[in-house]
C-alpha atoms as one frame of an Amber mdcrd trajectory, in Angstrom:
protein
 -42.971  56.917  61.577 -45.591  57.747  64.749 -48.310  60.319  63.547 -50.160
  60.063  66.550 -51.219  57.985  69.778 -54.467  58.114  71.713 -54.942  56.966
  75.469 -58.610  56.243  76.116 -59.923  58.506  79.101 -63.651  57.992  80.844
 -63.275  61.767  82.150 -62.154  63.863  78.841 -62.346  66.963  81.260 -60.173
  65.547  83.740 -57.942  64.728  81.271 -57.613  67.447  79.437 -56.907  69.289
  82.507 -54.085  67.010  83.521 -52.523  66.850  79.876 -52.977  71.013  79.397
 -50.724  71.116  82.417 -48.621  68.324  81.953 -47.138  69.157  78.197 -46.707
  72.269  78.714 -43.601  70.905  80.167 -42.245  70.327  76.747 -44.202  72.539
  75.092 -46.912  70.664  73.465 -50.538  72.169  72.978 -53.899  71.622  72.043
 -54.265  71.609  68.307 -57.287  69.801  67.173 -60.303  68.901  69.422 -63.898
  67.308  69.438 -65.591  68.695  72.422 -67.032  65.941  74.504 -64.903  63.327
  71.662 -61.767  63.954  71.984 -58.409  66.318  72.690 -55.150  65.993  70.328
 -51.625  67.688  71.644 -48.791  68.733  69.250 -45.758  70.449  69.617 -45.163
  71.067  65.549 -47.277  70.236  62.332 -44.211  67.871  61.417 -43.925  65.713
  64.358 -46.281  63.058  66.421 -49.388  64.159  68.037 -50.851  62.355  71.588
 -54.511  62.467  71.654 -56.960  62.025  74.684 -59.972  60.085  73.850 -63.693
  58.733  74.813 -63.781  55.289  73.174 -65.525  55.693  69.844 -67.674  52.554
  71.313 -68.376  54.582  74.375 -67.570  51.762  76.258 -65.287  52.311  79.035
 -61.843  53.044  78.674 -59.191  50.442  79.848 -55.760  50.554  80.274 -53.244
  47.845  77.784 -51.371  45.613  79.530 -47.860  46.153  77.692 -49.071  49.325
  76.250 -46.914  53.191  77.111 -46.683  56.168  75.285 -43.168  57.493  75.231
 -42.968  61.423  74.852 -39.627  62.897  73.900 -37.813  65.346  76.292 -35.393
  67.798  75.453 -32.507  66.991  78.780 -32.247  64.872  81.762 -33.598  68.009
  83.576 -37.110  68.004  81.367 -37.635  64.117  82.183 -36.893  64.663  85.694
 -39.766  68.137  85.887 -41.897  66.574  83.204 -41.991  63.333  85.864 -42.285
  65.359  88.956 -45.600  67.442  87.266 -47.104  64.169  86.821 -46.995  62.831
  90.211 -47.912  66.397  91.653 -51.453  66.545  89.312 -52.364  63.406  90.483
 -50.223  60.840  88.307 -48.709  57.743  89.929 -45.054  56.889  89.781 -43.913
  54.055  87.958 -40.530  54.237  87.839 -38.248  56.965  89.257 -36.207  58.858
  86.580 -32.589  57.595  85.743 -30.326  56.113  83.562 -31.761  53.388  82.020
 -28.200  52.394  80.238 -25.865  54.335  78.510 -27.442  57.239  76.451 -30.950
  56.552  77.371 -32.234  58.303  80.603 -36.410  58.168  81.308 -39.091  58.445
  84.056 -42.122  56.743  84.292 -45.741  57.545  85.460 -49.759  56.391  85.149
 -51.768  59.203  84.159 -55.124  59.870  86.011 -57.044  56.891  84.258 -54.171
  54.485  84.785 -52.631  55.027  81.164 -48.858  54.376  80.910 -46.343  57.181
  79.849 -42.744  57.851  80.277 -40.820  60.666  79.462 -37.385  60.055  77.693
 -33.808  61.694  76.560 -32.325  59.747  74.215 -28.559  60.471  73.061 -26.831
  57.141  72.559 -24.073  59.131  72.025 -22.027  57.102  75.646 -22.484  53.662
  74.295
């Protein structure tokens, strides 16, 4: 249903260092950029993209109130690196990762320009 996200950045260089590092973790990569505009991250041609962006107003970037981005891990184990790589470039914790309830386990960080994100197994499969 997603095809893609953006988060607005006012640093796309900063950014794109942080994200190049950051999903690797679950294998994402660059696939489409603007330099100076804009980075966009995929891990297949099938499924969502997250892109890093300058506002097309070029006014600065702000952060939603209400707003995440939830990427998709692969185990309890990726959530729990995925998590820990974000704090260590720079990313703030919010919210430890854990079981949430029953099938649904997920960390929770800010990226470098305050942006929301968690990270999040899914099984459903022990409720």
């Amino acid at each position: 249903m997603i095809a893609y996200t953006t988060l607005g950045t006012n640093d796309l260089e900063r950014a794109a260092r942080f994200y190049d590092e950051l999903l690797a973790v679950i294998g994402a990569k660059r696939v489409m950029e603007d330099p100076g505009t804009f980075i966009a991250y995929g891990n297949s041609k099938e499924g969502a993209g997250l892109g890093i962006t300058v506002p097309f107003d070029r006014q600065a970037a702000t952060v939603g109130n209400g707003t995440m981005v939830a990427l998709e891990a692969k185990d309890s184990a990726q959530v729990d690196t995925l998590h820990a790589r974000a704090l260590a470039l720079g990313g703030t914790d919010e919210g430890a990762p854990g079981e949430r309830f029953p099938g649904f386990y997920a960390g929770y960080f800010r990226d470098l320009d305050g942006n929301k994100l968690s990270i999040a197994y899914m099984t459903f499969d022990a409720a």
